[in-house]
C-alpha positions in Angstrom: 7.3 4.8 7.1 5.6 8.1 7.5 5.7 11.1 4.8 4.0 14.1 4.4 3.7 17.4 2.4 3.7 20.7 3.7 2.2 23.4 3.0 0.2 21.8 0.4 -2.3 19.2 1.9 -5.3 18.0 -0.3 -3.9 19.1 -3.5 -2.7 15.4 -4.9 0.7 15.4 -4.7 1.5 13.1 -2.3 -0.3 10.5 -4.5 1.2 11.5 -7.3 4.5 11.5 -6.4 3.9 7.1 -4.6 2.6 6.4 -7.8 5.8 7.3 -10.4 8.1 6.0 -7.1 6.2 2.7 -7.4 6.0 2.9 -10.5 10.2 3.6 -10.4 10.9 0.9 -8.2 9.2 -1.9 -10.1 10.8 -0.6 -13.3 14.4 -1.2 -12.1 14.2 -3.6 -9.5 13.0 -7.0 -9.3 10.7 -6.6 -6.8 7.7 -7.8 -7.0 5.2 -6.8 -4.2 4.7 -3.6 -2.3 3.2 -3.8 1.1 2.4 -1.6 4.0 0.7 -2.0 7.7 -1.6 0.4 9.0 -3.8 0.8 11.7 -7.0 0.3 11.0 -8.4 3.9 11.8 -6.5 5.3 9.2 -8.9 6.0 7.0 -7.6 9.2 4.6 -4.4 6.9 4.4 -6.9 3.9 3.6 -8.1 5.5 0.7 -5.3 6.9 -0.4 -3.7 3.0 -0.7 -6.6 2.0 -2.9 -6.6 4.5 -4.8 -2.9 3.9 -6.3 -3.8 0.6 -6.8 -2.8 -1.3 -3.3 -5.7 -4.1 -2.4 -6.5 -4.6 1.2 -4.8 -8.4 1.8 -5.9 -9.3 5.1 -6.8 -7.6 8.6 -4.4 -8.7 11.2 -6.8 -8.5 14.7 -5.1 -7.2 17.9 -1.7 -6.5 15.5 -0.5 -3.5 17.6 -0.2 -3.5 21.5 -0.2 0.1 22.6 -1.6 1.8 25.8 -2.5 -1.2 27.5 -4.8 -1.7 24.2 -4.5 -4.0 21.0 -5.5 -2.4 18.1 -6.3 -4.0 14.9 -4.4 -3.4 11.4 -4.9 -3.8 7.9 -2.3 -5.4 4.9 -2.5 -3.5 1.8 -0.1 -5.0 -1.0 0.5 -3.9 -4.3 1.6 -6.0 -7.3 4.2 -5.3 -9.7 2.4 -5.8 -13.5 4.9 -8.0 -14.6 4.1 -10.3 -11.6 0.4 -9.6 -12.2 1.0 -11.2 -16.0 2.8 -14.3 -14.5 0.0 -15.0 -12.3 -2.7 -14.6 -15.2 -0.4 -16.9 -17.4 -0.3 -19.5 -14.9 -3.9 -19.5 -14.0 -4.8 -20.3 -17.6 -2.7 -23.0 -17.7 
């Protein structure tokens, strides 16, 4: 899934608007787990993950086959805070 804002780059509002959509979708759904793939030179994209909260799960080497190259990729999952509470509860007991 690609997205992007035009004309106003650098200004936020991309981030702002993943955050209340996850923040939507966990509300009335019963999902539990976001996740997205991304290549692992994607750095502004990268950072813009972490900074909504995703965690990087795992990097997947060679992932992608394009141009007669592999290229490696990155997991970043997010998890919904009821889940988050389950898990806590359960690692207690």
């Amino acid at each position: 899934m690609f997205f992007g804002i035009s004309p106003n780059k650098k200004k936020g509002i991309f981030k702002e608007i993943i955050f209340h959509f996850i923040d939507i979708l966990f509300k009335n759904t019963k999902l539990y787990r976001i996740f997205s793939n991304l290549f692992i030179f994607k750095g502004p994209s990268i950072n813009e993950l972490r900074e909504i909260g995703f965690i990087n799960d795992i990097k997947l080497n060679d992932f992608y086959f394009t141009n007669a190259n592999f290229i490696n990729a990155y997991i970043f999952s997010i998890i919904s805070p009821e889940s988050k509470n389950r898990l806590l509860l359960w690692l207690v007991l």
